[in-house]
C-alpha distance (Angstrom), angle and dihedral (degrees) to the residues before:
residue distance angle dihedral
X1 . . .
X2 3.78 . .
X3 3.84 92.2 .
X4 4.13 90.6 54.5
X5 4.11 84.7 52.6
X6 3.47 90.1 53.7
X7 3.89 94.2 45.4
X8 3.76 89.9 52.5
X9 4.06 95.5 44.2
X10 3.27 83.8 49.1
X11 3.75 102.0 45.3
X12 3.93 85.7 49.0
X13 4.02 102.5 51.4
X14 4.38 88.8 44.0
X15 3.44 97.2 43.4
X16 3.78 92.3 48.8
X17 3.96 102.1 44.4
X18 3.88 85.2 40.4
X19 4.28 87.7 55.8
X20 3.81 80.5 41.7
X21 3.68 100.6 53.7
X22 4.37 97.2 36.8
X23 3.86 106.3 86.1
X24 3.92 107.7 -127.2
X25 3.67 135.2 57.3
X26 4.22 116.0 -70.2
X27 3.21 111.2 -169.2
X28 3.84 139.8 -148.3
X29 3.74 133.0 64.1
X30 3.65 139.6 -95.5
X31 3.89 98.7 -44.3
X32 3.10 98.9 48.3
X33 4.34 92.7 47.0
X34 3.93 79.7 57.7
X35 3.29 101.3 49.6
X36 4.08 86.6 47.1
X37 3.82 85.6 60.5
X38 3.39 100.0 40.9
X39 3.98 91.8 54.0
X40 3.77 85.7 40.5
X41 4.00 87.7 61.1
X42 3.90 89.5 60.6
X43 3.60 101.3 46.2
X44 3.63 93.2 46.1
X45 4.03 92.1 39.9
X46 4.06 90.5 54.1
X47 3.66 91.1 37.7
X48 3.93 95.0 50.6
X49 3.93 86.5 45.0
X50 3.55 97.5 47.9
X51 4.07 92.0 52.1
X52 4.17 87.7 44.1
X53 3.92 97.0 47.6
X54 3.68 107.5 10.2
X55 3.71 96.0 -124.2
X56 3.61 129.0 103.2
X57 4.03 109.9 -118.5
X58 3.62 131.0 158.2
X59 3.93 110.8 -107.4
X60 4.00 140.2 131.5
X61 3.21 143.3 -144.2
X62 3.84 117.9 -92.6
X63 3.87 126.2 -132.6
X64 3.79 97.4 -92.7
X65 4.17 128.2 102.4
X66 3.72 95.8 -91.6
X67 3.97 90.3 41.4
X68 3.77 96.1 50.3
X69 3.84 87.1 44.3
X70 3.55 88.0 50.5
X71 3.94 89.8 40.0
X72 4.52 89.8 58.5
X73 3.61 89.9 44.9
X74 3.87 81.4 59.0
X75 3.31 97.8 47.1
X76 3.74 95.0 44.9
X77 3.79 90.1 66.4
X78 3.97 91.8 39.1
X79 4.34 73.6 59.6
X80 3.64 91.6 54.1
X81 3.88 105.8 39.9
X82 4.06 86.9 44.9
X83 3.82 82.5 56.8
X84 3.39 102.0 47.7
X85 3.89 95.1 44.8
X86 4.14 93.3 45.9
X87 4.33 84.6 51.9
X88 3.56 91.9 44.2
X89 3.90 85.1 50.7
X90 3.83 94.3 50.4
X91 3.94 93.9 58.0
């Protein structure tokens, strides 16, 4: 139960600097800001472990200061890719 806590305070404070820090408008609400996070956690987990180890494994960040900067660097990209795919989809 703790761990799902941690996820969500966690999923909240990354998603919500990372909307902070993009330039442009993101929309959607609290849910949504979570989930950012939350995704965020797992890019920037496998990424991080992937330049540490050189392999590809599935990990996330943790709720700490490195892990929720690594967590916004995360969702930064999750920012970027959603953009790109939602302009691709408008052509």
């Amino acid at each position: 139960m703790l761990n799902i806590i941690a996820w969500i305070i966690l999923g909240l404070i990354a998603g919500a600097i990372a909307k902070a820090i993009y330039p442009g408008r993101q929309g959607g609400g609290i849910a949504s800001t979570m989930v950012l996070g939350i995704i965020g956690a797992v890019i920037g987990g496998i990424l991080i472990t992937l330049l540490e180890t050189g392999r590809f494994q599935l990990t996330a960040a943790t709720l700490s200061i490195p892990g929720v900067i690594v967590a916004v660097i995360g969702a930064i990209i999750a920012i970027f890719l959603w953009n790109l795919l939602a302009n691709r989809a408008t052509y």
